[in-house]
C-alpha positions as CSV (number, residue, x, y, z in Angstrom):
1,X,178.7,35.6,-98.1
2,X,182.1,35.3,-99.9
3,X,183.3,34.5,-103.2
4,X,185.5,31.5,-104.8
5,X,188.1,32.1,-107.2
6,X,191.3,29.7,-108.3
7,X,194.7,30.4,-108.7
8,X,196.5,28.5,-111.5
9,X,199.9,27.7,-110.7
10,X,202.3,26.3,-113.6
11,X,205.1,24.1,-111.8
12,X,204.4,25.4,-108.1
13,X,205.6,22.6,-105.6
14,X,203.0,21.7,-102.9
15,X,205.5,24.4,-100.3
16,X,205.1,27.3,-102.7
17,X,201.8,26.7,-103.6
18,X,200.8,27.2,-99.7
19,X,203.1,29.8,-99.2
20,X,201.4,32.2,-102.8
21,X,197.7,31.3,-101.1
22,X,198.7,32.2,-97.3
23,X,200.5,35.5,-99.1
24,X,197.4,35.8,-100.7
25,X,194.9,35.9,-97.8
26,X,197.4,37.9,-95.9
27,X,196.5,40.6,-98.5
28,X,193.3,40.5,-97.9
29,X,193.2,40.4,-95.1
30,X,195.6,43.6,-94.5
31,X,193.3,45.7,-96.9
32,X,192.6,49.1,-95.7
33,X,189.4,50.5,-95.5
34,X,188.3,54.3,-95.3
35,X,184.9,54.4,-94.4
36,X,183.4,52.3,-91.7
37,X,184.7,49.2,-89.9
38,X,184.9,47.0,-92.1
39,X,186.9,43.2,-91.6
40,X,188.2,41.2,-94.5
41,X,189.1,37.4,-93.6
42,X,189.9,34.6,-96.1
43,X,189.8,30.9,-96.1
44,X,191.6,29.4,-98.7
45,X,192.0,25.4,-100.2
46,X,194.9,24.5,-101.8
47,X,194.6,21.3,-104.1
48,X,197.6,19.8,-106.0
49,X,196.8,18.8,-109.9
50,X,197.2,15.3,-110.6
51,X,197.8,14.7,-114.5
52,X,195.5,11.1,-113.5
53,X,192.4,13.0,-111.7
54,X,190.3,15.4,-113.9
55,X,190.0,18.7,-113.4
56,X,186.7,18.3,-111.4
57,X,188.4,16.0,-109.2
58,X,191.1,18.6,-109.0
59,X,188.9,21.5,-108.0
60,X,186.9,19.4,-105.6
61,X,190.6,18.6,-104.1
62,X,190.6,22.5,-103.6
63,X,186.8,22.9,-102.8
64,X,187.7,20.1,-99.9
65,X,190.6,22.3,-98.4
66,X,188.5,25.2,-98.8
67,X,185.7,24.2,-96.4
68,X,188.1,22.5,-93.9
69,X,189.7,26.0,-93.5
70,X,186.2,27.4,-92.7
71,X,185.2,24.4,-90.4
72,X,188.8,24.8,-88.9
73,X,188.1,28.6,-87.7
74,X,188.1,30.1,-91.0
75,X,191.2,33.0,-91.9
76,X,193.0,30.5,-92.7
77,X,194.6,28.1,-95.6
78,X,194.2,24.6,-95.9
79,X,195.6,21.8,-97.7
């Protein structure tokens, strides 16, 4: 199982936007464990608002990257 969380960005360009979620599941994904073997991986979806869609269009945008990341191979981000 995983969880689903969003980042708000204020004024992050489509470029930066990728580049703060792909430093963000490289986080994760470097997390150190001290019991057990334990492997962290994170897909993530990155949506762009747009002031005409509404903000469930928006986060369906970001739900729709999300899941082509996991169909893609997963550990990865996704526009």
């Amino acid at each position: 199982g995983g969880e689903e969380f969003l980042l708000i960005l204020p004024g992050a360009s489509r470029d930066e936007a990728f580049k703060i979620a792909e430093r963000v599941r490289e986080k994760i994904v470097s997390c150190p464990f001290s019991s057990g073997e334990i492997f962290l991986s994170a897909s993530l979806g990155v949506a762009l608002y747009n002031k005409a869609s509404s903000v469930d269009e928006f986060i369906f945008a970001a739900d729709t990257a999300l899941y082509r990341a996991k169909k893609n191979g997963r550990n990865q981000t996704s526009f």
